[in-house]
C-alpha positions in Angstrom: -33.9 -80.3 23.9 -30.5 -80.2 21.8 -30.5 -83.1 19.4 -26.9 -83.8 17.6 -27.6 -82.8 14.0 -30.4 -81.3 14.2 -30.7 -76.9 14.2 -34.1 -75.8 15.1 -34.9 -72.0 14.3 -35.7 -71.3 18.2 -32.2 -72.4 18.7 -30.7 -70.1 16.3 -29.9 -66.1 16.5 -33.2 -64.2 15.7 -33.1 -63.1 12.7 -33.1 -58.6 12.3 -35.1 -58.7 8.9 -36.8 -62.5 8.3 -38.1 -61.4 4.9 -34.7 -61.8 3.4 -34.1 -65.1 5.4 -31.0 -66.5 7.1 -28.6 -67.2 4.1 -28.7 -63.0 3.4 -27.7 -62.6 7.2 -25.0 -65.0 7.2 -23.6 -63.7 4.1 -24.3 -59.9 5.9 -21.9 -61.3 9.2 -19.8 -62.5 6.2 -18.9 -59.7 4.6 -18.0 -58.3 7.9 -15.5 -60.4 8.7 -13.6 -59.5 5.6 -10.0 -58.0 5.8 -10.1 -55.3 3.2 -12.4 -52.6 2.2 -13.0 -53.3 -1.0 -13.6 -57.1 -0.5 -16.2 -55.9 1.8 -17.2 -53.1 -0.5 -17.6 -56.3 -3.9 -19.3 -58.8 -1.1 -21.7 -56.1 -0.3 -22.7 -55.3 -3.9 -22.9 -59.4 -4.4 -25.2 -59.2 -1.1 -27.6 -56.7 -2.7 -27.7 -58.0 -5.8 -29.2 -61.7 -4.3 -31.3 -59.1 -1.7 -32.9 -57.6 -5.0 -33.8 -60.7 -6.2 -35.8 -61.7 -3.4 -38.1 -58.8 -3.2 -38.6 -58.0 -7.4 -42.1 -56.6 -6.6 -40.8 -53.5 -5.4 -38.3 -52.8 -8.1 -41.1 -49.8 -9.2 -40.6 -48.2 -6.6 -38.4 -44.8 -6.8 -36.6 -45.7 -4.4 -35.8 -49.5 -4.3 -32.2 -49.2 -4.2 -31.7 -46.9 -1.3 -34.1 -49.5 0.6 -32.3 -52.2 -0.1 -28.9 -50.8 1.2 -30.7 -49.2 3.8 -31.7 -52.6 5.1 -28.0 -54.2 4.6 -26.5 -51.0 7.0 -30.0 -52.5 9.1 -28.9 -56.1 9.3 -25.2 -55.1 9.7 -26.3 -53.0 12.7 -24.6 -50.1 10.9 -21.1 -51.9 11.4 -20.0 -53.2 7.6 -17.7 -50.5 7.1 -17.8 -50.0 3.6 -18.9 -47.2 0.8 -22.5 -46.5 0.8 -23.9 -45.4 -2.3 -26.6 -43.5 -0.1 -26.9 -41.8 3.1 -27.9 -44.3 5.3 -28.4 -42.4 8.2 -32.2 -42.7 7.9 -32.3 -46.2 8.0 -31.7 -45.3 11.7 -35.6 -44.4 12.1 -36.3 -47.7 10.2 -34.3 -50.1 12.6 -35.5 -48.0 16.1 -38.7 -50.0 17.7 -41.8 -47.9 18.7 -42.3 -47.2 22.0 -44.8 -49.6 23.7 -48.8 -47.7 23.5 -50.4 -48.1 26.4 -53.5 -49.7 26.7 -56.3 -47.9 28.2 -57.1 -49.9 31.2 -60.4 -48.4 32.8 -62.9 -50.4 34.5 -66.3 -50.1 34.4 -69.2 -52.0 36.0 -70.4 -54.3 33.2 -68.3 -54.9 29.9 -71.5 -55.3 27.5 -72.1 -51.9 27.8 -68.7 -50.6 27.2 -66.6 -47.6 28.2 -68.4 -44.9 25.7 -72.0 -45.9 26.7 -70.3 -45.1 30.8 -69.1 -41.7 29.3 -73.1 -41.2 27.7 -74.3 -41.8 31.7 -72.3 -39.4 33.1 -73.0 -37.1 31.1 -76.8 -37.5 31.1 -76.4 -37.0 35.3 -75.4 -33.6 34.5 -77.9 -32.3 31.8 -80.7 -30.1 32.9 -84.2 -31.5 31.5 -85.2 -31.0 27.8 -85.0 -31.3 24.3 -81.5 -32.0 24.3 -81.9 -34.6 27.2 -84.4 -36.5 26.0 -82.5 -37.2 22.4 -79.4 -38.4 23.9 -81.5 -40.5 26.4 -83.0 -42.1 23.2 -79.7 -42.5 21.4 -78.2 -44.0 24.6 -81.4 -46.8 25.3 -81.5 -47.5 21.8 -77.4 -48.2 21.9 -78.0 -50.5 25.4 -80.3 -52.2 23.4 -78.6 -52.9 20.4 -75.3 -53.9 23.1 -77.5 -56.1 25.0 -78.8 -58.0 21.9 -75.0 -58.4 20.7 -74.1 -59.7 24.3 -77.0 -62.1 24.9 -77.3 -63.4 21.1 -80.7 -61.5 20.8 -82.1 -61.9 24.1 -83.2 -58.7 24.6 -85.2 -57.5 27.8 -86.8 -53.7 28.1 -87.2 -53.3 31.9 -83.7 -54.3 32.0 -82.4 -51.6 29.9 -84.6 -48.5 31.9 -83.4 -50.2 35.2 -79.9 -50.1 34.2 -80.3 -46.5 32.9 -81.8 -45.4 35.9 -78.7 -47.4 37.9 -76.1 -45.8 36.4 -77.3 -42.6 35.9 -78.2 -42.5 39.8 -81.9 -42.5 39.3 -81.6 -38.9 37.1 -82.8 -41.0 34.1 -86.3 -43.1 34.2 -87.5 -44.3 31.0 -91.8 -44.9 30.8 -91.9 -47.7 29.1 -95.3 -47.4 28.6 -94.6 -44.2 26.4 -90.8 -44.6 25.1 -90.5 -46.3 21.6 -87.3 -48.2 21.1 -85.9 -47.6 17.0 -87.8 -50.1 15.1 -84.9 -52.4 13.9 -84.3 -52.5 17.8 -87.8 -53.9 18.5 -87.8 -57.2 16.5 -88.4 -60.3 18.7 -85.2 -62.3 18.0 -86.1 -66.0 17.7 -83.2 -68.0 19.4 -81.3 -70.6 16.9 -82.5 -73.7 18.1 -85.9 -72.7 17.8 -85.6 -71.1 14.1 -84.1 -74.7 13.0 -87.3 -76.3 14.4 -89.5 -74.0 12.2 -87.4 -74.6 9.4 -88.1 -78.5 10.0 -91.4 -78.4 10.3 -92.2 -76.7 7.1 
């Protein structure tokens, strides 16, 4: 909606560097509408000096000069034709966006797990019995366990763990629960909230 008088920021130009606000790039555009090098070449200096005044906590730096004209030839889009007092060139990097990262996207049968407790399965199909086997079995319950507890809010059921560890490693894994220990700070009955506020009460 366009109200007379009124200038909203959504309606405006988007701004190429919003830490020095919108009065710096209008004075940027400005100084590149100016007839003469070396009006442009005084306006630019005039433009720096005000830049340098909004950003005094870097003035430590080695460097803080170069950055700020580096981000003037940046907000001019490398047009102001004047006389750098640096190369500039490597503002270029500065100004160039990243290239989008993708985002893994794999899907696996249950998200509480997650994707490196899927990678632990398969690789448990494939190991020959021993030693070796039985440690990274135990690492792997003990991690369902601690997942499922995160998941449910401390709900945490045994059978379910060894039956999901058998499902998912095709029935190569079969935890005895009447002989496998779970890590002691995975064993703790968790008593749910409500019922913890009621013992609380009481006393």
């Amino acid at each position: 909606m366009n109200i007379e008088g009124l200038d909203y920021n959504t309606q405006r130009e988007k701004l190429v560097m919003p830490e020095y606000g919108r009065e710096v790039q209008k004075m940027v555009k400005h100084a590149m509408t100016l007839p003469t090098k070396q009006e442009r070449q005084n306006c630019a200096k005039a433009i720096i000096k005000v830049m340098g005044q909004m950003v005094p906590k870097n003035r430590e730096s080695i460097d803080y000069e170069r950055k700020l004209w580096d981000h003037l030839a940046i907000m001019s889009d490398f047009k102001l034709d004047i006389e750098y007092p640096f190369d500039v060139s490597s503002a270029l990097k500065i100004a160039a966006k990243p290239e989008p990262m993708e985002y893994p996207m794999q899907q696996i049968p249950v998200r509480h797990y997650g994707k490196m407790l899927f990678e632990l399965f398969e690789k448990l199909k494939n190991m020959p019995e021993g030693r070796e086997r039985d440690e990274l079995t135990k690492l792997t319950a003990n991690q369902m366990k601690h997942n499922l507890m995160q998941w449910s809010h401390g709900s945490i059921d045994d059978e379910k763990i060894a039956s999901d560890l058998a499902r998912f490693t095709d029935g190569v894994i079969q935890l005895d629960l009447a002989t496998f220990k779970f890590d002691n700070h995975y064993t703790t009955k968790q008593i749910p909230q409500g019922q913890q506020a009621k013992k609380r009460r009481k006393k």
